[in-house]
C-alpha positions as CSV (number, residue, x, y, z in Angstrom):
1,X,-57.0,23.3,-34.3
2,X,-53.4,23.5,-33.7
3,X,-51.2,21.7,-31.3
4,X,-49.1,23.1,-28.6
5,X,-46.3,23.0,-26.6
6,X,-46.8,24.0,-23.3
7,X,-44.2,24.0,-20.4
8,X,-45.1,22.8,-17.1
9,X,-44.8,24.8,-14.0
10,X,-43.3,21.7,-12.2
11,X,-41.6,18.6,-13.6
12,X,-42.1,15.6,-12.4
13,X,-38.6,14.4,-10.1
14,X,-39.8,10.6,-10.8
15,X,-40.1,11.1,-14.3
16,X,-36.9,13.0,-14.6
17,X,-35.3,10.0,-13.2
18,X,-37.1,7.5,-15.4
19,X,-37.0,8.7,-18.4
20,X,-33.1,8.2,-19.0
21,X,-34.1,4.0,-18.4
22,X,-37.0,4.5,-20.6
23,X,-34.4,5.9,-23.2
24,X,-31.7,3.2,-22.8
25,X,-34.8,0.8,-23.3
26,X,-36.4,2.0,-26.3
27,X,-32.3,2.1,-27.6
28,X,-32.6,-1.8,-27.2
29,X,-36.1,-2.2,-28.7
30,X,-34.8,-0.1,-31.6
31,X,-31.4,-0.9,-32.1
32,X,-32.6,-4.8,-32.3
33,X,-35.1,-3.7,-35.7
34,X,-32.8,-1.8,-37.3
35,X,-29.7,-4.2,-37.3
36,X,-32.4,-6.8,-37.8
37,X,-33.5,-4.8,-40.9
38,X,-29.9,-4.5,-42.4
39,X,-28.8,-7.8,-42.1
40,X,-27.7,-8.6,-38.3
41,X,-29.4,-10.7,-35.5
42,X,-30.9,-7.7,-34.1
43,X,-31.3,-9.4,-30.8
44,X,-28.0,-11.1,-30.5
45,X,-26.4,-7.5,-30.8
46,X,-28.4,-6.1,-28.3
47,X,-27.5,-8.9,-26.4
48,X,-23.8,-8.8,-27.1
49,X,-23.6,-5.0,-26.3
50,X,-25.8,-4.5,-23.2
51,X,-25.4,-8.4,-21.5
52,X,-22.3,-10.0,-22.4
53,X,-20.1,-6.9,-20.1
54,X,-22.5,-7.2,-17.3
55,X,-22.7,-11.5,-17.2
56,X,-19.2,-11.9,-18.3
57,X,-16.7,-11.4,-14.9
58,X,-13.9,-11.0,-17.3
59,X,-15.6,-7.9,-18.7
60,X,-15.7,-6.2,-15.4
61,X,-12.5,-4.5,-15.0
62,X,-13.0,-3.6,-18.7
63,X,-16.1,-1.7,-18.1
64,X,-14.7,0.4,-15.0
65,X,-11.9,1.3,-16.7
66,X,-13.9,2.6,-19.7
67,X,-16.0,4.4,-17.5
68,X,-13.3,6.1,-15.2
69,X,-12.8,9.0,-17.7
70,X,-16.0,9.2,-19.0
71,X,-17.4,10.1,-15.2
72,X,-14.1,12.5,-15.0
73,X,-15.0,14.4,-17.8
74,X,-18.7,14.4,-17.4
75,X,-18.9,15.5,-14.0
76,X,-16.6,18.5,-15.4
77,X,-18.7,19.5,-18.3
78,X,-21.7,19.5,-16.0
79,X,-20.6,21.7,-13.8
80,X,-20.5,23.6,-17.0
81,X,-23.9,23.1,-18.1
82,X,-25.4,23.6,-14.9
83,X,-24.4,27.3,-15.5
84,X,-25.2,27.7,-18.7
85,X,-21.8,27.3,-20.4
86,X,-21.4,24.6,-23.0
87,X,-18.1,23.0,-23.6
88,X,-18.0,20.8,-26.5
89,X,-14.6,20.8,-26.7
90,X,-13.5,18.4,-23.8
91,X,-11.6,16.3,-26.2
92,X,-9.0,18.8,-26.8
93,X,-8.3,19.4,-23.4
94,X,-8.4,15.5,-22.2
95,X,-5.4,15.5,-25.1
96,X,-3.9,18.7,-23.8
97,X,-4.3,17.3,-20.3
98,X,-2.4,13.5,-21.7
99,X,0.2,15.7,-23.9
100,X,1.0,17.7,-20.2
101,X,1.2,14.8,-18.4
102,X,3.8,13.1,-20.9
103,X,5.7,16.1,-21.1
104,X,6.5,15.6,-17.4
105,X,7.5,11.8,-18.0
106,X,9.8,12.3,-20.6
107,X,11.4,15.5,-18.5
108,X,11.7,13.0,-15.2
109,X,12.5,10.1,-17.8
110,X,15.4,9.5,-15.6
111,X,14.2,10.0,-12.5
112,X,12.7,8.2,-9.5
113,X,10.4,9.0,-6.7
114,X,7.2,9.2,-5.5
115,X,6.3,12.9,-6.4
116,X,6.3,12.4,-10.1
117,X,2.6,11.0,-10.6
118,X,1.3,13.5,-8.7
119,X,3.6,16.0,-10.3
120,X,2.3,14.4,-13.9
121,X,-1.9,14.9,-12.3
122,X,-0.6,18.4,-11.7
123,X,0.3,19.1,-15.0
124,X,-2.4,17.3,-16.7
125,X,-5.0,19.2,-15.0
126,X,-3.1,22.4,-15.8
127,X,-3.2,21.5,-19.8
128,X,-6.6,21.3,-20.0
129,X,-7.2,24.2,-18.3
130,X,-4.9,25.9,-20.5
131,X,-6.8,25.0,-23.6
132,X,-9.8,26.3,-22.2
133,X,-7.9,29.8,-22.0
134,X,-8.9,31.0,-25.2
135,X,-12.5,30.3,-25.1
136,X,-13.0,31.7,-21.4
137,X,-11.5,35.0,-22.6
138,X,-13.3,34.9,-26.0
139,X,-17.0,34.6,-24.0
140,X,-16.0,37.0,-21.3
141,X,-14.7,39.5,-23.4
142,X,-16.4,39.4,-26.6
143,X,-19.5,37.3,-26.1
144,X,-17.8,34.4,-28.8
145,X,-19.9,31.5,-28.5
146,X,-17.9,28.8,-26.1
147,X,-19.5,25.8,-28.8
148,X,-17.7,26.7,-31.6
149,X,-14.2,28.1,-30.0
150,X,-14.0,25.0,-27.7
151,X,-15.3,22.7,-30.4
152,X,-12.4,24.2,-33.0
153,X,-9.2,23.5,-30.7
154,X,-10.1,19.9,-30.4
155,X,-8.9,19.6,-33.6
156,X,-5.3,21.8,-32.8
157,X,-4.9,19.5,-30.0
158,X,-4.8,16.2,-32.8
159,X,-2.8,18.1,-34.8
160,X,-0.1,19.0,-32.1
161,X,-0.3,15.3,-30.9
162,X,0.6,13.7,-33.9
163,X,3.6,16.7,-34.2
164,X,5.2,15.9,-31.5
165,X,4.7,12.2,-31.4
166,X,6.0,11.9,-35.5
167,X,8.8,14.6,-34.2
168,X,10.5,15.3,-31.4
169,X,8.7,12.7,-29.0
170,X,9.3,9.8,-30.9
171,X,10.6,7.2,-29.0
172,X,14.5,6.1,-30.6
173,X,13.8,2.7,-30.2
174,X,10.0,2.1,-31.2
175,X,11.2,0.9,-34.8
176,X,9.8,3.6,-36.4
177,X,6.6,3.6,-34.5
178,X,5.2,6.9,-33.7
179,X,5.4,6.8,-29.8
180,X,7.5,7.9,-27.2
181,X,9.5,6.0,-25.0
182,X,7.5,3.9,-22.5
183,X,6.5,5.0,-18.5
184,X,8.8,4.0,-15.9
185,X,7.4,2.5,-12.8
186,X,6.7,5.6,-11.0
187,X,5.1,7.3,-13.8
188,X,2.5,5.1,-13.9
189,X,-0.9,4.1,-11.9
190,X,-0.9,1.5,-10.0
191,X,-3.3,-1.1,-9.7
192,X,-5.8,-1.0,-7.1
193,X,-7.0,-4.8,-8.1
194,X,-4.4,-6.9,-8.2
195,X,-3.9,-9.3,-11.3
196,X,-6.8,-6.6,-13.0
197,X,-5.8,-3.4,-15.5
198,X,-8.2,-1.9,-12.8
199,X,-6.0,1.4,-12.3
200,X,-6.1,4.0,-9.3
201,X,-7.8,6.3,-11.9
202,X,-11.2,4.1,-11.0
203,X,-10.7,5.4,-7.7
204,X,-9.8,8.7,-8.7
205,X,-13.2,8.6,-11.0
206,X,-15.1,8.1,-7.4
207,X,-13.8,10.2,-5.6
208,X,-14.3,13.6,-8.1
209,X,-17.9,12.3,-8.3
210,X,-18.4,12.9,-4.4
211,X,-16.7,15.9,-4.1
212,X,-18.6,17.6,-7.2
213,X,-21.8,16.2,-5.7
214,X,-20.6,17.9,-2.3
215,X,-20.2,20.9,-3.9
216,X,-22.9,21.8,-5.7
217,X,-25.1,21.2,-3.4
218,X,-23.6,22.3,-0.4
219,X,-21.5,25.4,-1.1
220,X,-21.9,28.9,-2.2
221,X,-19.7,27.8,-5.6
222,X,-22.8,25.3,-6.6
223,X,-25.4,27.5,-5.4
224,X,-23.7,30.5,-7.7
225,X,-23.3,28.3,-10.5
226,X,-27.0,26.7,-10.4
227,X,-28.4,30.8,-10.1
228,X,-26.2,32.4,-12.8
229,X,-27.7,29.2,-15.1
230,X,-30.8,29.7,-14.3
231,X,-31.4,33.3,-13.5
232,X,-28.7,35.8,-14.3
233,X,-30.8,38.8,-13.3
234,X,-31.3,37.0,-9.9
235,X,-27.4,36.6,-9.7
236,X,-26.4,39.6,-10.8
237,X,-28.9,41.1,-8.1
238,X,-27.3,38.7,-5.1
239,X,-23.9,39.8,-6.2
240,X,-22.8,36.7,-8.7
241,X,-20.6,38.3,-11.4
242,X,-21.4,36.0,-14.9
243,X,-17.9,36.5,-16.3
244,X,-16.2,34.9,-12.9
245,X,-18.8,31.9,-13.4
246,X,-17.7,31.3,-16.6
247,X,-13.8,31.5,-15.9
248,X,-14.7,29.0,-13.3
249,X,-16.7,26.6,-14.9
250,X,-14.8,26.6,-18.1
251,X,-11.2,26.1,-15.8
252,X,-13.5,23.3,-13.5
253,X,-14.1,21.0,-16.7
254,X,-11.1,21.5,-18.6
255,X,-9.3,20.9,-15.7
256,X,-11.2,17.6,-15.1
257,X,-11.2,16.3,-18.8
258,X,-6.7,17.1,-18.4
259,X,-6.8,15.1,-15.4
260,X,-8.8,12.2,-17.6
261,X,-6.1,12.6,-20.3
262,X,-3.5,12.3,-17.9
263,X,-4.9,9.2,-15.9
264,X,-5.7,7.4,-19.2
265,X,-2.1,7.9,-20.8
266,X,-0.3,7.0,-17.1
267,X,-2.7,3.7,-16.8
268,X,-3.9,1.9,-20.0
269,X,-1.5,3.2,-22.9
270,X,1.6,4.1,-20.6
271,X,3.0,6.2,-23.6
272,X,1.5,8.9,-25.7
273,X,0.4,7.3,-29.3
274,X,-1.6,8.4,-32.0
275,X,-4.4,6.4,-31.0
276,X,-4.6,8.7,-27.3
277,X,-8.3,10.6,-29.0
278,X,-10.3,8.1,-28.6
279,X,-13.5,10.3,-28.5
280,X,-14.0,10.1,-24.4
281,X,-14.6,14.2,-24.5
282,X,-17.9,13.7,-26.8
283,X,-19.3,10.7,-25.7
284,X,-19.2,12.4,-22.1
285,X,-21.5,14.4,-23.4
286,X,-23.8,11.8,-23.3
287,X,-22.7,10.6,-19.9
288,X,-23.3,14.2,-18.3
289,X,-27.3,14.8,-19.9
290,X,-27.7,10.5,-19.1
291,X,-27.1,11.0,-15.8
292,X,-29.3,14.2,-15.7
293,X,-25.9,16.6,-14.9
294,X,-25.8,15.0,-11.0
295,X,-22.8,13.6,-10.0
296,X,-24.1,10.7,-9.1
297,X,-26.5,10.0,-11.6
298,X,-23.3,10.4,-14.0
299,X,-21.1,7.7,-12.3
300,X,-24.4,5.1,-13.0
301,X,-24.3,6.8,-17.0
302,X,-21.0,6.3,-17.0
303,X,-21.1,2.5,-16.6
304,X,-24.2,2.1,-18.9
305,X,-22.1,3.9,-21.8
306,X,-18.8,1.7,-20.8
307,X,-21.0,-1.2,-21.4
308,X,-22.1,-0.2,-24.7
309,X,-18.0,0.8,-25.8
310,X,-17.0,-2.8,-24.2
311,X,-19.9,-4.3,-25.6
312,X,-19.7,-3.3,-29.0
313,X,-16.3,-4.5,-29.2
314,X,-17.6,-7.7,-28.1
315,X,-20.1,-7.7,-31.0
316,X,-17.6,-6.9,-33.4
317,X,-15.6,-10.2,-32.7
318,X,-18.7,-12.5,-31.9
319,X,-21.4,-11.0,-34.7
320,X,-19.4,-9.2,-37.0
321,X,-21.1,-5.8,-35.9
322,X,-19.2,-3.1,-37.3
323,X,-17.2,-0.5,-34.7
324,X,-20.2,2.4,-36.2
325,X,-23.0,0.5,-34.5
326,X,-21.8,1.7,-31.3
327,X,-21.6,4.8,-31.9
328,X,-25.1,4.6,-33.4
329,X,-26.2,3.1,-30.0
330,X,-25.1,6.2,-28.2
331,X,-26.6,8.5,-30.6
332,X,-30.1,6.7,-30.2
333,X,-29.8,7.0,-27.2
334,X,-28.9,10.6,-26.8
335,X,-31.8,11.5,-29.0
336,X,-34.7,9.4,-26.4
337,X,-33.3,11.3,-23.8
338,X,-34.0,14.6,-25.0
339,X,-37.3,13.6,-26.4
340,X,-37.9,12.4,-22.8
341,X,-36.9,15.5,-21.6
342,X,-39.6,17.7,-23.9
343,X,-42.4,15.9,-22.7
344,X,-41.4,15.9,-19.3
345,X,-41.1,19.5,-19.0
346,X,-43.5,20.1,-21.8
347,X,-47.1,19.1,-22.1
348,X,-49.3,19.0,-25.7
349,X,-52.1,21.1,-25.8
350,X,-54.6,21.9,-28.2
351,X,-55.3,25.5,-29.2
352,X,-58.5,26.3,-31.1
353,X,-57.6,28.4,-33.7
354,X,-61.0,29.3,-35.5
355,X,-62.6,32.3,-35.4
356,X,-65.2,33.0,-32.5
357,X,-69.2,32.1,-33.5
358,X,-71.2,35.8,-34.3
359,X,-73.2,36.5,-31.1
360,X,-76.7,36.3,-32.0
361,X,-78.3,39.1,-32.6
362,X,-81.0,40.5,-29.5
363,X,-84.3,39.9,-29.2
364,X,-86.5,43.2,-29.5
365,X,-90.1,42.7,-28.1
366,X,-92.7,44.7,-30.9
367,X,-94.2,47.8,-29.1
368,X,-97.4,47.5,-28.2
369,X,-100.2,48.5,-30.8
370,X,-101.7,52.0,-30.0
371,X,-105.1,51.4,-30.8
372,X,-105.5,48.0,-29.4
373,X,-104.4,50.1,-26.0
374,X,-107.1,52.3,-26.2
């Protein structure tokens, strides 16, 4: 007797939609033993991390702006996904995008005028793309896998960040800090909440949410992207080239996760520091599957992964929890939500495996005695 795997012709759309709560709940459940186990108040940290952001006003603006990039750069990379191309790599590009963004600020240092954030967006949005360059053309051309090659340049992208902040971007007058030279005014977001940090790039977050959800499903650019994912034969035969869908998929996110980099180093940090990866481009990752790759369903995983980020730190000044925990948190709850996913697209079956019974030999009737005829 063996078990099986066995897909299902038709998931369930309720339990596709449940199972990512079902997987942030069993995260609880689970993440309260295990710190229990090593020495923590398992409940308190749960507490801390998935409560205190949520009853806490004060934590509020926190949690949008943590979760402002992470919808930016999710809604990109699944776009991605949907067709079957998988950026890993959207940290690189949300430092590309940040490194672009600066470059225009210290160019218009000097300068005034309301064209230079949108000038700085521009350019942010163009670094990313440009780092996804050499992967798009690596794929196309010679069938390298995007994982590794976008996965590899996030770690060019630190290296040229600390260059140029250490070197020829250091600000004069930081006291030897590596940084540049602080924002002006108009290279800067403004707040949308008064008396907040709550930045335009919430707003910005929003609105990219809508228009991806707009697009893929209700242009020809989502329906191309969805069929080339799903069935490349089919798209090749309705006159979908692959290659093009990968250009633009790869651009779309790379684009999205520069635009993050430049929002986030315009808004919170104001100036390019060392400090700028903070990891948004993986943990994104997260965001997109949590919110099952919709646009909408990503802003909603967006704010449940801010509240773990703002939450953890949180726990880390009421409990002691050290900064890892969070990141264990995600991880547990990555790893429920593709378990969900296998048995809601998968059922068990058993498969007899041992051997078939003989068939019984037939039954012959003895032929009638001669004599006894006669």
């Amino acid at each position: 007797m063996l078990i099986k795997l066995e897909k299902r012709p038709t998931p369930s759309r309720r339990m596709l939609y449940i199972t990512p709560v079902l997987a942030v709940i069993v995260t609880m459940a689970l993440g309260a033993i295990i710190f229990s186990l090593i020495g923590f108040d398992g409940l308190r940290a749960v507490r801390e991390i998935f409560l205190t952001p949520l009853l806490n006003p004060l934590k509020w603006q926190d949690l949008a702006v943590k979760a402002s990039p992470l919808i930016i750069i999710a809604v990109g990379l699944s776009i991605g996904y949907r067709g079957n191309v998988w950026n890993i790599g959207a940290e690189g590009q949300y430092v590309l995008g940040g490194l672009a963004a600066t470059g225009v600020a210290l160019w218009t240092h000097q300068m005034s005028g309301p064209w230079i954030l949108p000038l700085m967006g521009l350019a942010g949005i163009l670094g990313g793309m440009a780092w996804a360059v050499i992967p798009a053309f690596l794929r196309t051309r010679y069938k390298v896998n995007e994982i590794l090659t976008t996965l590899m340049l996030t770690y060019v992208s630190v290296y040229l960040l600390n260059f140029l902040v250490f070197g020829p971007w250091k600000s004069p007058t930081s006291f030897g800090q590596p940084q540049t030279v602080r924002f002006s005014a108009d290279q800067s977001l403004p707040d949308i909440i008064p008396g907040t940090i709550v930045h335009g790039g919430t707003l910005v977050a929003v609105v990219v949410a809508v228009l991806a959800w707009f697009v893929m499903s209700r242009t020809i650019f989502g329906y191309q992207v969805k069929t080339v994912g799903t069935a490349p034969a089919a798209a090749r035969y309705g006159g979908f080239s692959g290659n093009r869908t990968i250009w633009l998929v790869l651009m779309t996110s790379a684009g999205l996760a520069g635009l993050a980099g430049m929002l986030e180093v315009s808004g919170p940090y104001g100036r390019m520091v060392p400090q700028f990866p903070v990891n948004y481009g993986f943990t994104a990752i997260i965001v997109a599957f949590l919110g099952r790759l919709h646009p909408i369903g990503i802003v909603f995983a967006g704010l449940v992964l801010s509240i773990v980020v703002v939450g953890g730190e949180v726990a880390q000044t009421t409990i002691g929890l050290p900064f890892p925990a969070v990141g264990i948190f995600q991880s547990m709850m990555l790893f429920f939500l593709l378990a969900s996913d296998v048995l809601v697209r998968y059922r068990v079956r058993r498969v007899n495996t041992s051997p078939p019974a003989a068939p019984a030999p037939a039954r012959t009737e003895a032929a009638p005695d001669a004599g006894a005829a006669s």
